[in-house]
C-alpha positions as a printed Julia matrix, in Angstrom:
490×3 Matrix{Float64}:
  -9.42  -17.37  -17.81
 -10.21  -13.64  -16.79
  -8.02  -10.79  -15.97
  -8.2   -11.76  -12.29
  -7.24  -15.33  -12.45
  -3.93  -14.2   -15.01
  -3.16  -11.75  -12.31
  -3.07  -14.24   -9.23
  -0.94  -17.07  -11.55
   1.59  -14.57  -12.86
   1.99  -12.1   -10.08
   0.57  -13.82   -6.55
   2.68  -17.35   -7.01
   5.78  -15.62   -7.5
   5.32  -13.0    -4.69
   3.31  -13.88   -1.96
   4.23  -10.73    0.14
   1.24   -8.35    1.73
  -0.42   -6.46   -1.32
  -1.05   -2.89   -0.52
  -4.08   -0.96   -0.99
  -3.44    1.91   -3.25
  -1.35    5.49   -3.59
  -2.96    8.72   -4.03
  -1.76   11.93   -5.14
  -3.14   15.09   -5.24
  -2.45   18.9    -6.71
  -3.49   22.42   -7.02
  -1.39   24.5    -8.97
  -2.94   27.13  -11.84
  -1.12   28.05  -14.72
   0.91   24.82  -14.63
   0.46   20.93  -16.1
  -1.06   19.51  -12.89
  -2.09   16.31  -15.14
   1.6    15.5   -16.32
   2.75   15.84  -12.6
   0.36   14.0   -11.33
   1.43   11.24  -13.67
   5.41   11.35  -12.49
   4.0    11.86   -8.7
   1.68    8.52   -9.83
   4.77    7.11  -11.12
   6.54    7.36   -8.11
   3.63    5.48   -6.08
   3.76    2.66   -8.52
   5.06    0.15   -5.73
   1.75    0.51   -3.5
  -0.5    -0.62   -6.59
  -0.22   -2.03   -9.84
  -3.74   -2.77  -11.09
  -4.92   -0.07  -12.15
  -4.52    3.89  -12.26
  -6.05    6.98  -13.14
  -5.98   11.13  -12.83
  -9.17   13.27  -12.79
  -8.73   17.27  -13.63
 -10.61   20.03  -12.87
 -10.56   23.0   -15.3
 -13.31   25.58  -13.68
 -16.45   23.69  -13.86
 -14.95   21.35  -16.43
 -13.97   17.72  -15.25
 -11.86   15.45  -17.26
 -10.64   12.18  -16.29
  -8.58    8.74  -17.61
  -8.09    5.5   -15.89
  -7.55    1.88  -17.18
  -6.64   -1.02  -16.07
  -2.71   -1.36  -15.88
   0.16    0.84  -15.25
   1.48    4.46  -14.69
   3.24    4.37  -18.36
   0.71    2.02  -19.73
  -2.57    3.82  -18.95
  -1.08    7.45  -19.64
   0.88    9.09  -22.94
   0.64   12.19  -24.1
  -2.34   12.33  -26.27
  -4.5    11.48  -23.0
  -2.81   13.44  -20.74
  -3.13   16.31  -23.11
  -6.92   16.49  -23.03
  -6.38   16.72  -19.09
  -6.5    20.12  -18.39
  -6.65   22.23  -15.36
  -5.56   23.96  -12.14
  -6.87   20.88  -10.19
  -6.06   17.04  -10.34
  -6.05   13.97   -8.67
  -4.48   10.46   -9.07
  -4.56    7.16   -7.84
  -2.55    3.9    -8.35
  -5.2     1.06   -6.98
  -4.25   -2.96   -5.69
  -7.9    -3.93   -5.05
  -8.72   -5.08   -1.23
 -12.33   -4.65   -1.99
 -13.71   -5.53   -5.09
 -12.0    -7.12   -7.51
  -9.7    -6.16  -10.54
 -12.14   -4.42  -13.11
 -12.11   -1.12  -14.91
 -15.18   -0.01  -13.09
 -13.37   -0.29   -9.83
 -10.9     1.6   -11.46
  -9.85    5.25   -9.56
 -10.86    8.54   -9.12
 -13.96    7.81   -8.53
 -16.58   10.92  -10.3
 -19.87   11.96   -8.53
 -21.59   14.83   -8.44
 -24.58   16.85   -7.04
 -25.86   20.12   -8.72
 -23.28   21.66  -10.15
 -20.53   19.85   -8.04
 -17.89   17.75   -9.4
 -15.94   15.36   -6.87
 -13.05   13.11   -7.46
 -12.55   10.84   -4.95
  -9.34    8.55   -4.23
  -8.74    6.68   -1.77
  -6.04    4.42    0.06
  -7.2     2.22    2.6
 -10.42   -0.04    3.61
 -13.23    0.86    5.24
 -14.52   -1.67    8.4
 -18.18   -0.17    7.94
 -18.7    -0.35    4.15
 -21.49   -2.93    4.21
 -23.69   -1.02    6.79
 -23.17    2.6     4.83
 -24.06    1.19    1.44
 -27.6    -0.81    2.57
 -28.31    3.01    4.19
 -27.11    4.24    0.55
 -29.1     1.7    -1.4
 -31.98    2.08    0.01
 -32.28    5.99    0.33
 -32.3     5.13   -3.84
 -28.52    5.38   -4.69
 -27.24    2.65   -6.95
 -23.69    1.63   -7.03
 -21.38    1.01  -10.29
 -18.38   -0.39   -8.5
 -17.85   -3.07   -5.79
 -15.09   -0.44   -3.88
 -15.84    0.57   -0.2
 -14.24    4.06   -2.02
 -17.56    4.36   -4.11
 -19.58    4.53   -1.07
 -17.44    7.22    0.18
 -18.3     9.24   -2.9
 -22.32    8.86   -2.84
 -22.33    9.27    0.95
 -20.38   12.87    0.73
 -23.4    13.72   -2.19
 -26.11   12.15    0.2
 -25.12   14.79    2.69
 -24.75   17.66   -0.07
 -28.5    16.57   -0.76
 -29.47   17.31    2.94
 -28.39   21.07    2.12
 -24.81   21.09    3.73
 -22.16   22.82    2.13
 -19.59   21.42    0.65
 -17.11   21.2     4.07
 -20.13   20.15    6.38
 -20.86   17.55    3.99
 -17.55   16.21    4.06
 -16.73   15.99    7.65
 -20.01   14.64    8.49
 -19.56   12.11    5.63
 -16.1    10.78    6.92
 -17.35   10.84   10.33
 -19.53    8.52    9.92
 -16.91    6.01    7.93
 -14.3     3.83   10.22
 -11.6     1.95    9.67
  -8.55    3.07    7.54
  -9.09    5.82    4.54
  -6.33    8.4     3.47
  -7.88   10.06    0.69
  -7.28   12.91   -1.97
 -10.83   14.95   -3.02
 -10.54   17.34   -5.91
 -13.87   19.85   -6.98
 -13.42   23.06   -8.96
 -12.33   25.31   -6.18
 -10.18   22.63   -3.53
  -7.74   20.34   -3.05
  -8.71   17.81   -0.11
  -6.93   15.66    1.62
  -8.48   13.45    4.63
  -7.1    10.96    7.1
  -9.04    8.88    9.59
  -8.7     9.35   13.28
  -6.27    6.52   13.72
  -3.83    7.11   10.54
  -3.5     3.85    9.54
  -2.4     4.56    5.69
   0.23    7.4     5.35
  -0.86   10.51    3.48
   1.64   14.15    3.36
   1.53   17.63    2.56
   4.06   19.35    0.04
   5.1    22.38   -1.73
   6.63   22.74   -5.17
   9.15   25.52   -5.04
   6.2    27.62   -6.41
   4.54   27.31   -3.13
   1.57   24.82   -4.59
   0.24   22.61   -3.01
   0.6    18.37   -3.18
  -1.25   15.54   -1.03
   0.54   12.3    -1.36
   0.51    8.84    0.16
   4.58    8.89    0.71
   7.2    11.54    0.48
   9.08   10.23   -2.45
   6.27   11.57   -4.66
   7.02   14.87   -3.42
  10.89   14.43   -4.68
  10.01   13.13   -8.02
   8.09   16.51   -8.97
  10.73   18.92   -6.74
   8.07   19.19   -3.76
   9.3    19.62   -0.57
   8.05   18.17    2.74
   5.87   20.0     4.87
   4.03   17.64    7.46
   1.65   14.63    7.68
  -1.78   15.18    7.34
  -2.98   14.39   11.06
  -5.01   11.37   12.05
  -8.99   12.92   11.64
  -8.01   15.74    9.74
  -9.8    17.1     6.83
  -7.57   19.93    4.63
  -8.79   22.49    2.52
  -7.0    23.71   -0.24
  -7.83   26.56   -2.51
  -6.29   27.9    -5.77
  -4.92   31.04   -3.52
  -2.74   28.18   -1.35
  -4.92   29.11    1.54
  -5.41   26.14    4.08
  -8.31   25.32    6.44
  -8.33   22.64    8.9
 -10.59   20.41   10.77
 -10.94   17.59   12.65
 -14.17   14.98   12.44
 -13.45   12.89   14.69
 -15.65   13.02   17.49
 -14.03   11.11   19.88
 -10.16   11.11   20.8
  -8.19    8.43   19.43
  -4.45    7.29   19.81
  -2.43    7.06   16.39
  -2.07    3.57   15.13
   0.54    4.07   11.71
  -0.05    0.93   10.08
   4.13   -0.53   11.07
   4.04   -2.62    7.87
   3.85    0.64    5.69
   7.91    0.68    7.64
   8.82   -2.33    7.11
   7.84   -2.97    3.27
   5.23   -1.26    1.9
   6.97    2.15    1.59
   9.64    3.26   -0.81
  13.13    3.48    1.1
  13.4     7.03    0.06
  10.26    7.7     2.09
  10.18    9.11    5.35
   7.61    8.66    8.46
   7.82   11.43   11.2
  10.94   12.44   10.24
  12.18    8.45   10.51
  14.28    7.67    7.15
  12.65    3.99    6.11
  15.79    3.06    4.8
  17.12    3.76    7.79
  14.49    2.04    9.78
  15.08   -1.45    7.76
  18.76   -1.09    8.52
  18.15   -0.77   12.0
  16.08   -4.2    11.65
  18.63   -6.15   10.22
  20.79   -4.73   13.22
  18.29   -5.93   15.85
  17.51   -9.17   14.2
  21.36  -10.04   14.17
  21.77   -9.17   18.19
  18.66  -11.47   18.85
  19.31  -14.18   16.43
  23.43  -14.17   15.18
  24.62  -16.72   12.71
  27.7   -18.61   12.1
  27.44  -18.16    8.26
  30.08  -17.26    5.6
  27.35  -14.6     3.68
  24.68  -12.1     4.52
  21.99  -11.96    1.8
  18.97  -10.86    0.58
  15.47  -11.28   -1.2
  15.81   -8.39   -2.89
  14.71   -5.66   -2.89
  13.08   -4.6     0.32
  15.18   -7.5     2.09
  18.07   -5.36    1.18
  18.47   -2.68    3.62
  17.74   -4.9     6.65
  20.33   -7.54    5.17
  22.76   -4.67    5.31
  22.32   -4.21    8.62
  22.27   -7.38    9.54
  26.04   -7.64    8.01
  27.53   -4.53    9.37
  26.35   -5.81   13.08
  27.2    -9.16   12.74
  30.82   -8.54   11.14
  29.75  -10.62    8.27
  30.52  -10.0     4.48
  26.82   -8.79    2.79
  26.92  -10.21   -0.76
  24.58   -9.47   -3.99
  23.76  -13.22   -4.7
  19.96  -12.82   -6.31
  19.75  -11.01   -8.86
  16.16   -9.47   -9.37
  14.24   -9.05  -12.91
  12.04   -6.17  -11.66
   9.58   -6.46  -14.63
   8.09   -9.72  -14.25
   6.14   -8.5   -11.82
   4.24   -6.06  -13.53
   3.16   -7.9   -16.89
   0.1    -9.9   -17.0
   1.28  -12.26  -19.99
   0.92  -15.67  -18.53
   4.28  -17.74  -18.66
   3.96  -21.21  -20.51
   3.71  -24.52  -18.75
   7.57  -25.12  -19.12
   8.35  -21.22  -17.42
   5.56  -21.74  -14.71
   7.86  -25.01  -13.82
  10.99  -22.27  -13.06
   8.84  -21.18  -10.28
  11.11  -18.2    -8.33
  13.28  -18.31  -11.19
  11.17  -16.02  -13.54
  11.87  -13.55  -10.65
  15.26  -14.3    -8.58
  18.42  -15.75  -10.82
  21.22  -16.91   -8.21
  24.62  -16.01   -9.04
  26.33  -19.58   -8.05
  29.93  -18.39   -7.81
  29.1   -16.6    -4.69
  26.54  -19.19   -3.04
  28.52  -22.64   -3.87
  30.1   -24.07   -0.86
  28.85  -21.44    1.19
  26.77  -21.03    4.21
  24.1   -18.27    3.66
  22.42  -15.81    5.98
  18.89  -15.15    4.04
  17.37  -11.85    5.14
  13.43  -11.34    3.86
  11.39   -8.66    5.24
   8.42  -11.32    6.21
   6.65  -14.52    5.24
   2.73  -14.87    4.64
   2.14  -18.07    2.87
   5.33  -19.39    2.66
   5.61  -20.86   -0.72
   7.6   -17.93   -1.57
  10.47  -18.44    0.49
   9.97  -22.23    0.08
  11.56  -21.7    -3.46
  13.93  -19.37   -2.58
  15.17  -21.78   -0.44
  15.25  -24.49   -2.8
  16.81  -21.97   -5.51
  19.84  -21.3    -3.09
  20.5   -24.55   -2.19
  20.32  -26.16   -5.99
  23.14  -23.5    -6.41
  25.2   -25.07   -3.85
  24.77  -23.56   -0.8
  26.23  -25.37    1.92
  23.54  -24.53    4.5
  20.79  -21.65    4.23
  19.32  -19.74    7.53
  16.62  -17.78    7.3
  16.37  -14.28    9.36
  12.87  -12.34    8.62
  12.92   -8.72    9.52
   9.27   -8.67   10.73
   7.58  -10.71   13.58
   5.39  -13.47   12.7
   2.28  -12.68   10.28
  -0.45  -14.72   12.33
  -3.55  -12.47   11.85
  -5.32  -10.72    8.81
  -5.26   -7.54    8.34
  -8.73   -5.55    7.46
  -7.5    -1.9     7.11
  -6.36   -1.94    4.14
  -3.72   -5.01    3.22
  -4.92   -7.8     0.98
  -4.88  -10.41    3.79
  -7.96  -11.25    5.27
  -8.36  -14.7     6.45
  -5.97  -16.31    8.99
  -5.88  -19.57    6.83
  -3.62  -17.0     4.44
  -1.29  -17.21    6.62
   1.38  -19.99    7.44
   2.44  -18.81   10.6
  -0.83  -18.98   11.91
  -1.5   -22.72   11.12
   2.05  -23.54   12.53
   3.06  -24.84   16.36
   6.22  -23.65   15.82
   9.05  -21.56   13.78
  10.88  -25.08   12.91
   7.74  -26.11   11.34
   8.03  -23.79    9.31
  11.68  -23.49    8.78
  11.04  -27.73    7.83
   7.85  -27.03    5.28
  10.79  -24.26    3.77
  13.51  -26.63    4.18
  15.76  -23.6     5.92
  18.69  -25.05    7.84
  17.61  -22.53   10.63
  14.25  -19.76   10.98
  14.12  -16.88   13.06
  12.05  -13.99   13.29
  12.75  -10.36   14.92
  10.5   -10.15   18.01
   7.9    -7.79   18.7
  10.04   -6.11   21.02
  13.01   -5.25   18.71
  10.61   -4.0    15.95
   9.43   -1.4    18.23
  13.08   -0.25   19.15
  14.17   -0.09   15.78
  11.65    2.82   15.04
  13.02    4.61   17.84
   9.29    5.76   18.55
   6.72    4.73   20.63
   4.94    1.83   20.68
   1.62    3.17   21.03
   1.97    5.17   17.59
   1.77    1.65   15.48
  -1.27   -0.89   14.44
   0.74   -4.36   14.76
  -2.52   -6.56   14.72
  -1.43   -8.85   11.94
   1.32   -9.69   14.66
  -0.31   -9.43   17.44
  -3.9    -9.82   16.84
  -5.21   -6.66   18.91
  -7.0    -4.24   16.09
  -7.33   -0.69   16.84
 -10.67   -0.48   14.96
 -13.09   -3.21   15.62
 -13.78   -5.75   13.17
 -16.98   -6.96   12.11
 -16.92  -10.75   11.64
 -18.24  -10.31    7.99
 -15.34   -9.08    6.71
 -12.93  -12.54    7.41
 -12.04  -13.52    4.09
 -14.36  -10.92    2.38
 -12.59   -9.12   -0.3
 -15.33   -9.64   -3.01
 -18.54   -9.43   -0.97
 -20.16   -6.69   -3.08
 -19.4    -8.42   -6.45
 -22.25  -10.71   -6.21
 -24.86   -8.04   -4.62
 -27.84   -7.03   -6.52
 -27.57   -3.43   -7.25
 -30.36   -1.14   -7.59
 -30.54   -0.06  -11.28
């Protein structure tokens, strides 16, 4: 059995929530250990991938970098983090969406041209990959990875090679990528940060109280290293940053475009401690569980959750519907994130290696279930199960997030409708019967959009709603791996 295979059995069957592309982090501070905070920043950004991770530095012309497969405190201590010196460095924290789980598809990605260093990393997936690497490969550039994020790399060096400057190179390189990329760039004399025209994946700005600069996918990295806020990168910007803190801007896009914030990145992907446009997430979830209890109330003795980004919108889904909000699944947070495979007898547990009910508080009772969404089902299935071999009188169902019907190709490891459970069902009892929930219900479309208290046209819903922002060619349904099997030029 190979890495991949372990990592579907042990992590996949127990949580079959959206995967996340990646987070990236990003600094340029001289005279202090940009490697070690990149690591806590890194740290911080552990949520959006747990495959792999890894921080290039930039030391004058000097380039250092370590990645490996596994996590922020795995991969790192401090005899590797040591030998990463500089005033430059960049970090990523990858779930792979395209290519699979390998140390070669491991981040930063290195290239150079001349005497130009690059680190690339990158959060997101491009729609165009395919078409940019045939130009690639057959203008003579061979790939090492299977990552849309590697063709990023060699296309910035295919325009250095045309005699472009580093920034010309750079915006015309990204201009000529769509779909969704938020990405950090480090060489010896900037700190980059780019975000495509539509801002799909979250990226940030920060300062330490220095006045040095951070890029990072969410806010809470900024907190963890004593940065402070300063703005979003905007949607088709390209930021330089140099070692004096001096900023350019740009834009590459070359048409106008209307943001579409990727509204799952609200609802689950993103810390709680995270904020979007000024919009506390934590905040936002609560507001979810309000809206879900005015469109779909419950006579139940409990409110509880799947823990533990269920949590805030079970909260408000108490405090609006006057009902008690109990603590009744108890979460071991570090199952997740080992890649020993249980035995045959543990596998049998099922949710159990996960969620532990505490049966005192669900015997006898009727429970109010608040998840933040459903994608295959077989999740919630045993959740279900779980509460009710506890005793639970009746169990109702209330998901914080419309129906997931479509995939998603921007950047969300869902990309084939069959995926998906509400898209093969006529109806929410159908599912709510294949679950075995007493009742199902789902916040509409409609109240999702009022809880943000922000405009509709700011958000990509397509996996509700099926209407993508940036078109999709129909080679990428169900086409995660479709480089691994390519013959690369050698």
């Amino acid at each position: 059995m190979d890495f991949r295979e372990l990592l579907d059995q042990n992590i996949q069957d127990l949580d079959d929530k959206p995967k996340e592309a990646c987070g990236v982090f990003g600094i340029i501070a001289p005279a202090e250990d940009v490697a070690r905070l990149t690591f806590f920043g890194l740290y911080a950004l552990q949520h959006r991938g747990q495959e792999s991770c890894g921080i290039a530095t930039f030391d004058g012309s000097k380039i250092a970098l370590h990645k490996n497969i596994g996590l922020v405190s795995q991969v790192f201590d401090e005899t590797n983090l040591s030998k990463l010196k500089g005033d430059i460095a960049i970090g990523h924290t990858r779930y792979s969406t395209t290519g699979s789980t390998n140390i070669v598809n491991a981040q930063p990605i290195l290239v150079s041209f001349k005497d130009e260093n690059i680190a690339l990393a990158h959060n997101g997936n491009l729609v165009n990959a395919t078409e940019l690497r045939d130009f690639l490969i057959k203008k003579g550039y061979s790939f090492e990875s299977t990552t849309d994020s590697e063709v990023m790399a060699k296309l910035i060096v295919h325009e250095l090679s045309s005699g472009k400057d580093l920034k010309k190179s750079i915006e015309s390189a990204f201009s000529q990528c769509k779909g969704a990329f938020s990405v950090a760039i480090g060489t010896k004399d900037y700190l980059i940060a780019v975000r495509d025209s539509y801002g799909v994946r979250p990226l940030c700005l920060g300062l330490t109280s220095k006045g040095q600069s951070i890029i990072a996918s969410e806010s809470c990295a900024l907190d963890i290293v004593g940065a402070s806020f300063v703005r979003d990168i905007s949607p088709g910007e390209i930021l330089f940053i140099n070692k004096e803190q001096k900023l350019s801007s740009s834009n590459f896009a070359s048409t106008n475009t209307s943001s579409s914030h990727c509204i799952f990145e609200l609802i689950y992907f993103s810390r709680p401690d995270s904020t979007f446009k000024g919009l506390s997430i934590y905040h936002f979830r609560k507001e979810l569980g309000r809206q879900l209890a005015k469109e779909s109330p419950c006579d139940a003795d409990y409110v509880i959750s799947v823990p533990d980004s269920g949590t805030p919108a079970a909260i408000g889904y108490a405090e609006e519907s006057k009902l008690p909000f109990g603590e009744a699944l108890i979460k071991n947070r570090y199952i997740g994130r080992t890649f020993i495979q249980p035995s045959p007898m543990l596998r049998e547990l099922g949710i159990r290696l996960k969620l532990n009910p505490l049966k005192d508080v669900i015997a006898g009772k009727k429970i109010v279930v608040i998840d933040d969404s459903i994608v295959r089902g077989n999740t919630s299935k045993k959740i279900v199960k779980l509460i009710k071999d506890s005793g639970a009188k009746e169990v109702h169902l209330r998901i914080s997030s419309p129906p997931v019907k479509w995939p998603c190709f921007y950047g969300i490891d869902i990309d084939s409708k069959e995926q998906l459970i509400a898209s093969k069902s006529e109806s929410f009892d159908e599912i709510a019967k294949f679950i075995d929930a007493d009742s199902l219900k789902y916040i509409s479309h409609a109240g999702m959009i009022k809880a943000t208290d922000l405009h509709r046209n700011i958000f990509c819903t397509a996996c509700f709603s099926g209407q993508y922002p940036i078109e999709i060619p129909k080679e990428l349904n169900g086409a995660k791996l479709r480089y691994e099997k390519v013959e690369q030029k050698i």
